[in-house]
MIKOL-14014 format. One record per atom (N, C-alpha, C): x, y, z; residue in one letter; atom name. Coordinates in pm, whole numbers, plus 32768, in hexadecimal, padded with zeros to 4 digits. Layout:
residues N
X/Y/Z/a/CA;
...
end
This chain:
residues 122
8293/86A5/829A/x/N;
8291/8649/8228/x/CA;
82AE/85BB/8259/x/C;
8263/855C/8205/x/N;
8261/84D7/8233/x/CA;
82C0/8492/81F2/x/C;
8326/8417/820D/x/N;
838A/8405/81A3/x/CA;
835D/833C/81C0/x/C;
8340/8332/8131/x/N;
831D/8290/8145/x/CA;
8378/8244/810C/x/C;
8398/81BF/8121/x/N;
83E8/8156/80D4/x/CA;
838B/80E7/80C3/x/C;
8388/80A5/806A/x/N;
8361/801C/801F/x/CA;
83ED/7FE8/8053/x/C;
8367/7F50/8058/x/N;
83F0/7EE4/8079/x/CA;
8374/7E57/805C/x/C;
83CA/7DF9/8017/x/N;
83A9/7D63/8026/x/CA;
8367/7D36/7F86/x/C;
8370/7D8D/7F14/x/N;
835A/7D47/7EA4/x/CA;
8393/7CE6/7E97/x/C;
8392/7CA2/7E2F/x/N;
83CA/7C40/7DDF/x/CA;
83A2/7C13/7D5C/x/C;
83C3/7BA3/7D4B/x/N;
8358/7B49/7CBF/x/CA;
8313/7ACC/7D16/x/C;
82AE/7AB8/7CE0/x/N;
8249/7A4E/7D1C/x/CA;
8218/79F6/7CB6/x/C;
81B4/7974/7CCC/x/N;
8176/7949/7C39/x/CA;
80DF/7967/7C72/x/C;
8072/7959/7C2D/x/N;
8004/7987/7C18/x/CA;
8009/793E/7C8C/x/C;
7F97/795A/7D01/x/N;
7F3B/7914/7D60/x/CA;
7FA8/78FC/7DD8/x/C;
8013/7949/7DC0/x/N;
806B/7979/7E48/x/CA;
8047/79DF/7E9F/x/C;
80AB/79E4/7EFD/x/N;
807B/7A53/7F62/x/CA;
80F0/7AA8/7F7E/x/C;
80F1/7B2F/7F90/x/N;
8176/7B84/7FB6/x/CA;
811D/7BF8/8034/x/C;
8198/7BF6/8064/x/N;
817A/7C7F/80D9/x/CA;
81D3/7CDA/80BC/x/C;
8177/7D57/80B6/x/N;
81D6/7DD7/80AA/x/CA;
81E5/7DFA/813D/x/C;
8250/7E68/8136/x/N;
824C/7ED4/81A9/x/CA;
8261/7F57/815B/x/C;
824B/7FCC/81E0/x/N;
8281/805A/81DA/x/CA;
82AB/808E/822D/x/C;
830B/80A7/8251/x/N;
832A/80FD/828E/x/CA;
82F3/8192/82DB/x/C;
82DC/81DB/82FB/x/N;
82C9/8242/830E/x/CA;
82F0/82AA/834A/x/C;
8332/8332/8348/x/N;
839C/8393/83BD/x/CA;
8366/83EC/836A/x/C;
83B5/8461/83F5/x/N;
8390/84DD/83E9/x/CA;
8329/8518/8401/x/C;
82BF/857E/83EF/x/N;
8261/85AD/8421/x/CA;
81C9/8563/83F1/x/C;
81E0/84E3/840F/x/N;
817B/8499/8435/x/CA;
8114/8483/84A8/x/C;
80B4/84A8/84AC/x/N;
8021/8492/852A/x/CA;
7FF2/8408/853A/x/C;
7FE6/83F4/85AA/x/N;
7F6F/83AC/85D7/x/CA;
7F04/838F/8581/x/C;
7ECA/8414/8582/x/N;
7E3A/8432/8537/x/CA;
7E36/841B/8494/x/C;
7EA3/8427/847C/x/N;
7EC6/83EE/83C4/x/CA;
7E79/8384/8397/x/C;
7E67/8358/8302/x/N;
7E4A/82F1/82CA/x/CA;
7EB7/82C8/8271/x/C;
7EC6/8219/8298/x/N;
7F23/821D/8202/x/CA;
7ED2/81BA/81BD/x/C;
7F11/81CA/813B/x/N;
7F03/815C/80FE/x/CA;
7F73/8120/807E/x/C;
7F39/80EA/8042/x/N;
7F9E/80B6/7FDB/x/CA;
7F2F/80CD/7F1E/x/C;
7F8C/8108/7EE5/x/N;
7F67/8114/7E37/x/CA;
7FD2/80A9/7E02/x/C;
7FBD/80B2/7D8E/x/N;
8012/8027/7D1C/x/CA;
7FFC/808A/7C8A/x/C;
806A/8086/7C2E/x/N;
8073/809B/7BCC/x/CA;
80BA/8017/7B2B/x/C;
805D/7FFE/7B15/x/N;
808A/7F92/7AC5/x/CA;
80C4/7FC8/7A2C/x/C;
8111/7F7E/79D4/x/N;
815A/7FDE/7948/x/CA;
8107/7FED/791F/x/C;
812E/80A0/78F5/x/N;
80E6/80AC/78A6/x/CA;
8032/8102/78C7/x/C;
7FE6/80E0/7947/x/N;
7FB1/810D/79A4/x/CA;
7FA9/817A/79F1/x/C;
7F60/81A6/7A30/x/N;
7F41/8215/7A87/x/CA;
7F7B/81E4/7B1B/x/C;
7F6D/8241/7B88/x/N;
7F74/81FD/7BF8/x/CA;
7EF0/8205/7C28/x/C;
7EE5/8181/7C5A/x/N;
7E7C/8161/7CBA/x/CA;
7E4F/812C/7D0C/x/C;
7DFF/815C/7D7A/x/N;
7DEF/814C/7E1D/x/CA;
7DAC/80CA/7E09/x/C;
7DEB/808F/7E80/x/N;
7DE9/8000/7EC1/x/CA;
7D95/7FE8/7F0C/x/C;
7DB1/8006/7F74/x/N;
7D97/801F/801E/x/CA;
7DCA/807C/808D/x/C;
7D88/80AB/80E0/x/N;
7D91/80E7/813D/x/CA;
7D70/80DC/8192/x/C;
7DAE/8117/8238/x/N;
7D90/80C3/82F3/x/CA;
7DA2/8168/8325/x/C;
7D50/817A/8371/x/N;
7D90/81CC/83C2/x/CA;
7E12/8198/8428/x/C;
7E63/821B/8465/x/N;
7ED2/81E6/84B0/x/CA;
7EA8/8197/8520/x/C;
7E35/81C2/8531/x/N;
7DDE/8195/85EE/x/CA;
7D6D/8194/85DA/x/C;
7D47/8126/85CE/x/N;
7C89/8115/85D5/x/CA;
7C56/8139/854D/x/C;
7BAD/8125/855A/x/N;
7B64/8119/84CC/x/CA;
7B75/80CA/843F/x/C;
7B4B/80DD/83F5/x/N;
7B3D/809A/838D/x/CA;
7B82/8083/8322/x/C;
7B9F/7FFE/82DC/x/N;
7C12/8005/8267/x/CA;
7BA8/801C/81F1/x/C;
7C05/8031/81A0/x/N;
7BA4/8038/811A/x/CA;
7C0A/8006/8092/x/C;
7BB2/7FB2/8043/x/N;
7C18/7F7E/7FDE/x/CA;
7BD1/7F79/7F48/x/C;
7C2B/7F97/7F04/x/N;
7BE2/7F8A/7E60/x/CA;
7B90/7EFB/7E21/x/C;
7B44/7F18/7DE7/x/N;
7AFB/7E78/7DD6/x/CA;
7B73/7E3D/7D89/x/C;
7BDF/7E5C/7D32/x/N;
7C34/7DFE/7D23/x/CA;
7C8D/7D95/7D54/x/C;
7C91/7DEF/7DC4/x/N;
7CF9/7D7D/7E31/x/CA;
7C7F/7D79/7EB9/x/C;
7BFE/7D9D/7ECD/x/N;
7BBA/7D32/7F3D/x/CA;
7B8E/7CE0/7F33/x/C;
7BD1/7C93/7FAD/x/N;
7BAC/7BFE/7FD2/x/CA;
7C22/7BB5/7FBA/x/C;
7CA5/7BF4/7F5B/x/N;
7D18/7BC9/7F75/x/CA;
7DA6/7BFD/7FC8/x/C;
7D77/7C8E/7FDB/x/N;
7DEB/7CB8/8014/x/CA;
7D9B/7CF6/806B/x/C;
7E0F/7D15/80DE/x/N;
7E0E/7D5A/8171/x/CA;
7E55/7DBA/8196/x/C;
7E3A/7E17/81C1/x/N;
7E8D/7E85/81EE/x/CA;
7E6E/7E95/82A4/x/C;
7F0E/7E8F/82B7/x/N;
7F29/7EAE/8358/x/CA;
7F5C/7F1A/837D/x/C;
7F5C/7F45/83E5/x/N;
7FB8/7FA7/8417/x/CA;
7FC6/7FA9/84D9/x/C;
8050/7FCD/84D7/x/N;
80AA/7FC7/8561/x/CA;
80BF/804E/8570/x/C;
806D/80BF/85C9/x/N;
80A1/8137/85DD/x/CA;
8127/8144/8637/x/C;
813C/80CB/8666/x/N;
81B1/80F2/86F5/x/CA;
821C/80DC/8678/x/C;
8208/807F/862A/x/N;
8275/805A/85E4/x/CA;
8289/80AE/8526/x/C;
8205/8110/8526/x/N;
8212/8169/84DB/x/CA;
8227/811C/8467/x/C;
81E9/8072/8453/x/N;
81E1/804E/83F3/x/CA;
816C/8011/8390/x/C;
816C/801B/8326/x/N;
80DA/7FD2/82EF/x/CA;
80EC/7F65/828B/x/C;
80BA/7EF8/829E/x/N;
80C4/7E8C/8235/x/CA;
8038/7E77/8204/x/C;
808E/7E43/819F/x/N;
7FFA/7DF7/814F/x/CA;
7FFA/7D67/80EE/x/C;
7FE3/7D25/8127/x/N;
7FE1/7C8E/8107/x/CA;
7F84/7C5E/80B8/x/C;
7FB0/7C3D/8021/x/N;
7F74/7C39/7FDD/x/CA;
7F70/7BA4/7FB2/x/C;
7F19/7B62/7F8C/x/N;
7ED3/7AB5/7F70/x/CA;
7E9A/7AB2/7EE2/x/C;
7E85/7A3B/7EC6/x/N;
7E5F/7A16/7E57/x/CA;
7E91/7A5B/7DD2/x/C;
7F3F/7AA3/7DC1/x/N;
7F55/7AF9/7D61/x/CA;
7F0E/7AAA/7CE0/x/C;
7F10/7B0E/7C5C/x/N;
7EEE/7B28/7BD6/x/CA;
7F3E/7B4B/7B8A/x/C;
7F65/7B63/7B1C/x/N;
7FD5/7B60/7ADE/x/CA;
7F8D/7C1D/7AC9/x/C;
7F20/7C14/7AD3/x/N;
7EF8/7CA2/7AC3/x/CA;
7F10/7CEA/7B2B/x/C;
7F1A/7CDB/7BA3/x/N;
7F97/7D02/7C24/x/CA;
8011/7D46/7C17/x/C;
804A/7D2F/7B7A/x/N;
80EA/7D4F/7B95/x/CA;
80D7/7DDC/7B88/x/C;
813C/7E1D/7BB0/x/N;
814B/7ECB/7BF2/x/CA;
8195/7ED6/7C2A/x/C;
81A6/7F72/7C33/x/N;
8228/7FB2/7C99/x/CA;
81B3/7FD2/7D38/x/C;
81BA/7FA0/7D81/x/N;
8165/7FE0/7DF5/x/CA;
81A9/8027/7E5F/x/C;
8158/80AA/7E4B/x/N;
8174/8115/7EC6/x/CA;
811E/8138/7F30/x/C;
814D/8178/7FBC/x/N;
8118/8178/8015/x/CA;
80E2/821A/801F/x/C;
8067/821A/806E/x/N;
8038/82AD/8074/x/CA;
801B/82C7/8111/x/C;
8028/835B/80DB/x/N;
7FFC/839F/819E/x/CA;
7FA5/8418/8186/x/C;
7F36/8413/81CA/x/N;
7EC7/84A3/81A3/x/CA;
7EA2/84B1/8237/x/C;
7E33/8513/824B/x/N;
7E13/8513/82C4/x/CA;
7D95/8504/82D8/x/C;
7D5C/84A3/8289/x/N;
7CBE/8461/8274/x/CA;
7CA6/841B/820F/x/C;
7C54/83BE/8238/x/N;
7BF6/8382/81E5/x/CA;
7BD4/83AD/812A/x/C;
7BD9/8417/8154/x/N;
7B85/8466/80E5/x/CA;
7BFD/8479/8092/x/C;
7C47/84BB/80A9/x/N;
7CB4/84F2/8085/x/CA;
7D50/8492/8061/x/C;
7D48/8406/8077/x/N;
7D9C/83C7/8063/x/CA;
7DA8/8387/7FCC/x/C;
7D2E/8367/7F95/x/N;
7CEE/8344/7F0B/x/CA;
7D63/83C5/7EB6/x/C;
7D57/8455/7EDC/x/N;
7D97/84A5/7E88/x/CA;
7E16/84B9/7E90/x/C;
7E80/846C/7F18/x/N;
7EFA/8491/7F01/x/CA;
7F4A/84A6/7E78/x/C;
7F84/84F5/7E90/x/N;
7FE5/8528/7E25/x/CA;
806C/8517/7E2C/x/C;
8089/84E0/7E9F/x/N;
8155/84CE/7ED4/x/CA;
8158/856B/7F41/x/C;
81E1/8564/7F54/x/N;
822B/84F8/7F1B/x/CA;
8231/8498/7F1E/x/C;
826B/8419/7ED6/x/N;
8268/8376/7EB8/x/CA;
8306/8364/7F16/x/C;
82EC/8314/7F16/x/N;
8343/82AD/7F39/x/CA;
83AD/826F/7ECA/x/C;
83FD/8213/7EC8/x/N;
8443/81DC/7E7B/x/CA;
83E2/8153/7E2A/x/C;
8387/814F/7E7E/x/N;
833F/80C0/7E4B/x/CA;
8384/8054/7E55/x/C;
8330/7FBE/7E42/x/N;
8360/7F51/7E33/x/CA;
8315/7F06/7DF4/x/C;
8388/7EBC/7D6C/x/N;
833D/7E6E/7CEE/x/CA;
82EE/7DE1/7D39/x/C;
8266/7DD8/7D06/x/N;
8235/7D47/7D1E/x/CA;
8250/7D0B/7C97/x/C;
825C/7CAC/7C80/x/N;
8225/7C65/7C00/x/CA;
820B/7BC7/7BF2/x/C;
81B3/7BDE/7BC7/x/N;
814C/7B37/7BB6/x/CA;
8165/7AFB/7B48/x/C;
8190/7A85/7B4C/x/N;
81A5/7A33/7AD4/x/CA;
8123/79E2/7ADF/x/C;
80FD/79D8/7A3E/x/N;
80A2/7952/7A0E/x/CA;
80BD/78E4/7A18/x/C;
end
């Protein structure tokens, strides 16, 4: 089992920028994908972006591409994601995910993490 932490919310005003992190331990691979979902009040949760740990392709929801980025550090077993141009439609609890593909990361189920609140002021 994979055990993640959120770190680096805050409050922002519209057309700011914040960087998340995650953490990651425990029976974590190489070969993994992570990514990051967001749940806003009231809302469902839903997928962001995703990197593999090593090589290939990111993939991101048309809501946040072209403003946010997702990284990842396998030595350092960490993943950020630096997000630009916030929206007040941005604000959410965002959590980090671990699957072991591409395919399969869209459906994580948790366990979650503790999350960390963004929120965008107008």
């Amino acid at each position: 089992q994979v055990q993640l932490v959120e770190s680096g919310g805050g409050l922002v005003q519209a057309g700011g920028s914040l960087r998340l992190s995650c953490a990651a331990s425990g029976r974590t691979s190489s070969n993994y994908v992570m990514g990051w979902f967001r749940q806003a009040p009231g809302k469902g949760r839903e997928f962001i972006a995703a990197i593999p740990w090593i090589g290939g392709s990111t993939i991101y929801a048309d809501s946040v591409k072209g403003r946010f980025a997702i990284s990842a550090d396998w030595a350092k077993n960490t993943v950020s994601l630096q997000m630009n141009s916030l929206k007040p439609e941005d604000t959410a609890v965002y959590y980090c995910a671990a699957s072991s593909s591409i395919a399969t990361i869209r459906g994580f189920r948790g366990p979650w993490g503790p999350g960390t609140q963004v929120t965008v002021s107008s």
